[in-house]
ROMARMAR-285988 format. One record per residue (C-alpha): x, y, z. Coordinates in steps of 0.1 Angstrom, whole numbers. Layout:
BEGIN
SITE     X     Y     Z
SITE     X     Y     Z
...
This chain:
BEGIN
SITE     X     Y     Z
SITE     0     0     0
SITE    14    35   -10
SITE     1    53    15
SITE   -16    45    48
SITE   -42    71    60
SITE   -51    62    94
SITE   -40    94   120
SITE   -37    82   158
SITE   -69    91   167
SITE   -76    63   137
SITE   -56    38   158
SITE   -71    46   192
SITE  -105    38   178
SITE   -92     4   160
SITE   -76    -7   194
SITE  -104     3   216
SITE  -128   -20   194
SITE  -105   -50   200
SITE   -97   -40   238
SITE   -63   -40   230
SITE   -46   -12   252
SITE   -12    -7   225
SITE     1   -17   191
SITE    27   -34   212
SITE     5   -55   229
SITE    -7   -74   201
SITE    26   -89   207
SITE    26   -97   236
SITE    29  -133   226
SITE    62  -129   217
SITE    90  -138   248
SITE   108  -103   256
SITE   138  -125   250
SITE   133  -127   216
SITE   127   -90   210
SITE   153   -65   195
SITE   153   -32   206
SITE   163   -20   173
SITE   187   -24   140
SITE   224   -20   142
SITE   230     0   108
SITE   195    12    95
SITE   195    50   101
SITE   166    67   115
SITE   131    75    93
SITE   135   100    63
SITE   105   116    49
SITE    84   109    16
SITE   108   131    -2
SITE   140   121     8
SITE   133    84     4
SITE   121    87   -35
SITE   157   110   -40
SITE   179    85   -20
SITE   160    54   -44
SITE   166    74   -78
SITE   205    76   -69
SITE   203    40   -61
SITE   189    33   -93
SITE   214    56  -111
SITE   241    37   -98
SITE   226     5  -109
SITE   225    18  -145
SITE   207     5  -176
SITE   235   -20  -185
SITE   236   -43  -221
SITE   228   -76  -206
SITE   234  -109  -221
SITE   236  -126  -188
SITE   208  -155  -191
SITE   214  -189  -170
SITE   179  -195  -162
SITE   166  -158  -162
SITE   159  -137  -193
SITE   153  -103  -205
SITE   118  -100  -224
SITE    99   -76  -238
SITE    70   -70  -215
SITE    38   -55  -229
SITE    28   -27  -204
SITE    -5   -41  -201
SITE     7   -70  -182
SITE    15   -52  -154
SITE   -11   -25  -152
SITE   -35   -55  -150
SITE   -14   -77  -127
SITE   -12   -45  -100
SITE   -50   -40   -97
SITE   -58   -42   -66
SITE   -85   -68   -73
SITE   -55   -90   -86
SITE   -23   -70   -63
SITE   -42   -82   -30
SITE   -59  -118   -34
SITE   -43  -144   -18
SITE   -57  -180   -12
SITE   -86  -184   -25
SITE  -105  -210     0
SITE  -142  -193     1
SITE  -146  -202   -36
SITE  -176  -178   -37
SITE  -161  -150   -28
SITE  -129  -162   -48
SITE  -143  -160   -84
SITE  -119  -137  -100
SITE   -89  -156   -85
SITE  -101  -188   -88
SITE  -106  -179  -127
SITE   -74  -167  -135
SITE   -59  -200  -121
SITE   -77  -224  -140
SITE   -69  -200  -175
SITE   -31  -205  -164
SITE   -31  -242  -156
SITE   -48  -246  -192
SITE   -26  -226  -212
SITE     5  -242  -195
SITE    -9  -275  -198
SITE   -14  -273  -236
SITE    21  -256  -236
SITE    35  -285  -221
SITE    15  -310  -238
SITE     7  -323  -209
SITE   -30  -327  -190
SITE   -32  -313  -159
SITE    -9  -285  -143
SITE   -12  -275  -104
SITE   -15  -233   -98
SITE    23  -230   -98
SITE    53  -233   -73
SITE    79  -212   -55
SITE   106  -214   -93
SITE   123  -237  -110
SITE   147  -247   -93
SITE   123  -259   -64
SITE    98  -273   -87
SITE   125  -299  -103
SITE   127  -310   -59
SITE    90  -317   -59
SITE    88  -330   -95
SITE   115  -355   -80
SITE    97  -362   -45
SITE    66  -370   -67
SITE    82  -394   -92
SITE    91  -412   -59
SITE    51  -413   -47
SITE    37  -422   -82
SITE    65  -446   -97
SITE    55  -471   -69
SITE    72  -500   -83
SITE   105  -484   -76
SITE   116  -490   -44
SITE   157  -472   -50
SITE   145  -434   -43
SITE   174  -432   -70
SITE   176  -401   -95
SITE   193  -400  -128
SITE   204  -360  -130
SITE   230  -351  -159
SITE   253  -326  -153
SITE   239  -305  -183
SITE   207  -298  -162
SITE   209  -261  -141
SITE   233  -262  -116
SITE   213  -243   -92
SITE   185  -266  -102
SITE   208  -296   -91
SITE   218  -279   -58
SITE   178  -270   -47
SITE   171  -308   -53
SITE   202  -322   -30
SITE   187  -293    -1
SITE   149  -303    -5
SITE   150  -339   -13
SITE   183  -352    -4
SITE   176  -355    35
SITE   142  -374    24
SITE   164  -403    11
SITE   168  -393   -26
SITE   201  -404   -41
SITE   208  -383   -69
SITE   233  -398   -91
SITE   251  -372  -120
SITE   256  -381  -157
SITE   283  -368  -176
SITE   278  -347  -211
SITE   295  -353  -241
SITE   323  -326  -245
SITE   321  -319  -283
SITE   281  -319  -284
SITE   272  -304  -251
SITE   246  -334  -247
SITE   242  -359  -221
SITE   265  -390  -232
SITE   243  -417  -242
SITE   268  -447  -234
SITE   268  -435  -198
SITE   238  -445  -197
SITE   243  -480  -200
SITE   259  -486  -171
SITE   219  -481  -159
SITE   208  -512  -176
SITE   192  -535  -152
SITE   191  -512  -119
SITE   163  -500  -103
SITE   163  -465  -111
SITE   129  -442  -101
SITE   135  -414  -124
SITE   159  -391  -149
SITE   155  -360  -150
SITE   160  -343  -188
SITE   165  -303  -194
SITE   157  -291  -227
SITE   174  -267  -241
SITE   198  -276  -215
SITE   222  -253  -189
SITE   244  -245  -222
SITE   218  -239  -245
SITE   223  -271  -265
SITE   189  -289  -277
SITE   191  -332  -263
SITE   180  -359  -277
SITE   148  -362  -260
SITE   131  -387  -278
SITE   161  -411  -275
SITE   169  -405  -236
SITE   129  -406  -232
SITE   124  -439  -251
SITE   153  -450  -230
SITE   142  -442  -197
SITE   105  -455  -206
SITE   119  -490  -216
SITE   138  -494  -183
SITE   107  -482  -161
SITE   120  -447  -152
SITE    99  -417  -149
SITE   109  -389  -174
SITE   110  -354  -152
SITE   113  -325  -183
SITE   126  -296  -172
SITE   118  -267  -194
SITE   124  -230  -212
SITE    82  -221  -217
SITE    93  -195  -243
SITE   111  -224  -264
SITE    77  -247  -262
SITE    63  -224  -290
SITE    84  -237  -317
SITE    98  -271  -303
SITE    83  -305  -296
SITE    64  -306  -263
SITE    74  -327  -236
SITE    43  -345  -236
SITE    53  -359  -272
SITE    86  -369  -265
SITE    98  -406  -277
SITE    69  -428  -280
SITE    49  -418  -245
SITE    59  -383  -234
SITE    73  -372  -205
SITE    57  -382  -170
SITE    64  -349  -155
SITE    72  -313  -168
SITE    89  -284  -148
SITE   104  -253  -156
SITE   107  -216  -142
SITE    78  -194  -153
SITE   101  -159  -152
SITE   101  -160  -191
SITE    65  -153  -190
SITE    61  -117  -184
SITE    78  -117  -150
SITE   108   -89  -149
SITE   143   -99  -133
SITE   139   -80  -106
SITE   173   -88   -90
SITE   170  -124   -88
SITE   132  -126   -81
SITE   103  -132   -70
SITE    96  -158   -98
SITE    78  -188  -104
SITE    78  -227  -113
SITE    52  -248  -131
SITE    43  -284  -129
SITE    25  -304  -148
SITE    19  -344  -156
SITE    -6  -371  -170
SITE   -38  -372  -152
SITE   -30  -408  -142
SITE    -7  -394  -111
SITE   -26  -362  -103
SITE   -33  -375   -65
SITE     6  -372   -64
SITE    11  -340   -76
SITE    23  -313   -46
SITE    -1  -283   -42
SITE   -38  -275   -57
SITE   -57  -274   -90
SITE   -85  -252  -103
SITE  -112  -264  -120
SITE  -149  -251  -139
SITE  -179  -264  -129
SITE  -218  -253  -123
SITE  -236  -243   -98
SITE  -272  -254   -87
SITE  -287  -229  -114
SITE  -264  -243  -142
SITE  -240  -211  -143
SITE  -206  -218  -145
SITE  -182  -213  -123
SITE  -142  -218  -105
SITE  -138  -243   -73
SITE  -111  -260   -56
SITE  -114  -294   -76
SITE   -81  -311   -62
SITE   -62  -303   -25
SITE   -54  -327    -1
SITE   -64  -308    31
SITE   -33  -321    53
SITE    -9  -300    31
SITE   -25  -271    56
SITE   -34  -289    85
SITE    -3  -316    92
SITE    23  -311    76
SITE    39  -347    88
SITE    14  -357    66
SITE    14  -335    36
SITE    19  -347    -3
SITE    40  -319    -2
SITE    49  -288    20
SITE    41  -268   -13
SITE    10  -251     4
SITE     4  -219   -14
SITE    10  -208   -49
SITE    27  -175   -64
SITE    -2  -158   -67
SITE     6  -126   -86
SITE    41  -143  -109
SITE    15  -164  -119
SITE   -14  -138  -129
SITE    15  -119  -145
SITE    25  -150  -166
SITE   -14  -157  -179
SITE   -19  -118  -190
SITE    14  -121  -207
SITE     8  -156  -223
SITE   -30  -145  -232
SITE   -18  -106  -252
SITE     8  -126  -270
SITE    -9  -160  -279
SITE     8  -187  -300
SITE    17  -172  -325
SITE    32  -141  -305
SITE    49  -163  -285
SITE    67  -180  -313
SITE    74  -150  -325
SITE    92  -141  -297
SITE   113  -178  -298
SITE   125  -172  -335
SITE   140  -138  -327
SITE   154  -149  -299
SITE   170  -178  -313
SITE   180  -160  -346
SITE   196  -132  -321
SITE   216  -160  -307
SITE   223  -171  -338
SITE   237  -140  -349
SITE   258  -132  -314
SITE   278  -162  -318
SITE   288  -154  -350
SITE   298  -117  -344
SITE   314  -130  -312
SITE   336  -159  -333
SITE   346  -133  -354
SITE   365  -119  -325
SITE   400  -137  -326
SITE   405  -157  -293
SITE   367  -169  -290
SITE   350  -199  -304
SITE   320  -220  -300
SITE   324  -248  -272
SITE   296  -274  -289
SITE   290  -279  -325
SITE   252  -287  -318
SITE   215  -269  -321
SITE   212  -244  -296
SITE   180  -222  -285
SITE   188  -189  -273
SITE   218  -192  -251
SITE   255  -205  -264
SITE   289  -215  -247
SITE   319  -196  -261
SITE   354  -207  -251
SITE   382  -179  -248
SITE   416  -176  -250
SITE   415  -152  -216
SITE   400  -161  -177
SITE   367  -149  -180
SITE   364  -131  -150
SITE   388  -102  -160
SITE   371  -101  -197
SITE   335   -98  -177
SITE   349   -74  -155
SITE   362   -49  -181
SITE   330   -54  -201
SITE   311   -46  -174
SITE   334   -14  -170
SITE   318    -6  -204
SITE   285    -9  -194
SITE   276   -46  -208
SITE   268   -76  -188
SITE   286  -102  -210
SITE   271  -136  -195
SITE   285  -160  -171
SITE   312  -174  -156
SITE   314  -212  -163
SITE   346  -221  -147
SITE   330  -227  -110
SITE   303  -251  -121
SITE   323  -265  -153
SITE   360  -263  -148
SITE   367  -289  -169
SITE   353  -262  -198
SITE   383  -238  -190
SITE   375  -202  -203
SITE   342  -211  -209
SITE   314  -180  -210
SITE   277  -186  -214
SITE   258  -161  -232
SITE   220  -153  -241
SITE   204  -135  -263
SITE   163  -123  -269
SITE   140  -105  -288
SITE   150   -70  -273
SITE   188   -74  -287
SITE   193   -53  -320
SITE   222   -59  -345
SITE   239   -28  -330
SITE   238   -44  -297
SITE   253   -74  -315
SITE   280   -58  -327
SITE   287   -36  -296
SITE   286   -66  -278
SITE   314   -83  -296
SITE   332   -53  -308
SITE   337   -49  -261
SITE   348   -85  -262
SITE   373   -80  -284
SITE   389   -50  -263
SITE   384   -66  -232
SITE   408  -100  -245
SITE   432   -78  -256
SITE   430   -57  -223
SITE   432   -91  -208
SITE   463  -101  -228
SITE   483   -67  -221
SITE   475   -75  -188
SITE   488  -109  -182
């Protein structure tokens, strides 16, 4: 709320009604123990004016850099309608919605985005979304354990290609549950996961593999061989996914001969800004056949006694809120407002804007990695298809050419030499729909000077 209106004689009244005799004690519930008496470091209150002139010079110094910094979050056009609906109030301040009739609006918008990811997926049902991607590959995991009941190994196939951070989440969440998840290795001319390392598999119980497409570097798998692998060895397929890409490649839901089990991705793609790291959001979705194992809530239509249509609660199991020793999942809420952001974006652009905005993106990329090659000291790491984001291998550390490019106002991707050492100089870089061919060529005319900066240097 921007501003709050109520003067003390406001807040006298309010307490008075309650019988409360202080702000302070509607506290009082808290030990005196656990108070603080106040905040080393945080000066003292500044008015309205002083606080919108110390934020602008805060932006300032943040600046407007040239960003090709993907790994998981990417810069997209956002129509400004998407916010200006998202920030309604109606939309801004709805949170759960458990009194369905007084929920409509809510309940409405949820069941629009579970269908339009769904049939972006190719999948049949979707749950109201999750915390981001990284924590919706945990709980697509933890389910494949619940519904794949013939597995008893709790064992998880993750290749290295898949997000690191994505990898790490997954090891936090469902590691001290008893999942054992096991690495693969990726093929270092392709980028892809190496298909006889999968062999060693054969014959092993094995729950699930998980399968990122594009993956970490960009590169495009296999995914009907690794699918039809999995499948014939009775693992559950867990597809982890970029939704912009799903408008011009093969769904998960078609992969190999039966699709994958379970799809997850991040959601930040969607009309959701970077906002310094967050807040954004995850999807899940699956075959209707394991929906009673699926962590958090569905939406769907239905009538009511006069035949008018209308938006319930079909599916929550009722322990996720009330005992949580006993919950599906600890997944009891849904974000709310990444998600309402994400169907207004998904709804202005439709299919056909939305694959729009995959083809530039990928033809950007296309066109960065050759301006970038052209430099002398860079070249591609893998020979194979790519979506929107590439590995480029340098003659230099990365770190000092990322420093000096950032000295020159461009954020030049990241650093792959603490997750991928075995890459050397390796630098990830992205590209979308709001790159231009000057910002191309700015981009690779900076890398240039930064090598040879680098070079001088050394």
């Amino acid at each position: 709320m921007p501003f709050v209106p109520h003067t003390d004689k406001d807040v006298r009244e309010m307490l008075a009604a309650i019988g409360a005799p202080s702000i302070e004690a509607l506290f009082d519930e808290i030990p005196a123990s656990l108070r603080i008496q106040g905040l080393d470091g945080i000066p003292s209150g500044m008015s309205e004016m002083e606080i919108g002139r110390l934020m602008s010079e805060r932006a300032r110094q943040d600046g407007r850099p040239l960003a090709f910094l993907g790994a998981g979050a990417y810069e997209h056009h956002i129509p400004a309608a998407v916010w200006a609906i998202t920030t309604r109030g109606e939309f801004y301040s709805a949170y759960t919605p458990y009194q369905a009739e007084a929920s409509q609006g809510t309940l409405q918008v949820i069941y629009e985005y579970q269908s339009m990811i769904a049939s972006l997926t190719g999948m049949q049902v979707s749950n109201a979304s999750l915390y981001d991607g990284g924590s919706a590959v945990a709980e697509a995991a933890l389910m494949a354990v619940r519904a794949h009941r013939r597995s008893k190994s709790l064992r998880v196939l993750v290749p290295t290609t898949v997000h690191p951070n994505y990898r790490k989440v997954a090891v936090s969440t469902a590691g001290n549950q008893g999942l054992r998840f096991e690495e693969l290795a990726y093929e270092r001319a392709s980028g892809r996961i190496d298909a006889a390392a999968l062999q060693r598999f054969d014959g092993e119980d094995i729950t699930a593999m998980v399968i990122q497409q594009p993956n970490f570097f960009g590169v495009l798998e296999d995914v009907d061989q690794l699918t039809d692998w999995a499948h014939a060895r009775g693992l559950f397929v867990i597809a982890v996914v970029n939704p912009t890409s799903l408008a011009i490649l093969k769904p998960p839901g078609q992969w190999g001969a039966k699709g994958a089990d379970i799809v997850v991705g991040e959601g930040q793609p969607l009309g959701v800004p970077l906002s310094s790291g967050g807040p954004y959001f995850g999807f899940l979705t699956t075959r209707m056949e394991y929906v009673r194992s699926m962590p958090g809530r569905i939406v769907g239509r239905t009538v009511d006694l006069e035949g008018r249509p209308g938006f319930t609660l079909t599916l929550q199991a009722r322990e996720q809120h009330i005992r949580r020793g006993k919950a599906t999942s600890n997944i009891c809420t849904n974000q709310g407002l990444l998600m309402t952001a994400a169907t207004i974006y998904l709804s202005l652009l439709g299919p056909v804007g939305l694959a729009r905005v995959a083809e530039a993106s990928h033809q950007r990329t296309q066109e960065l990695v050759a301006a970038a090659t052209r430099v002398k000291g860079v070249r591609p790491a893998f020979d194979g298809p790519r979506f929107h984001e590439a590995v480029l291998l340098l003659e230099r550390p990365v770190a000092g050419v990322l420093r000096e490019l950032e000295s020159q106002g461009i954020l030049g991707g990241y650093d792959l030499s603490g997750d991928y050492p075995e890459l050397g100089h390796a630098l990830l870089v992205c590209a979308t729909e709001t790159k231009t061919t000057a910002d191309l060529e700015r981009f690779a005319s900076a890398l240039g000077e930064a090598i040879r900066k680098s070079a001088r240097a050394a």
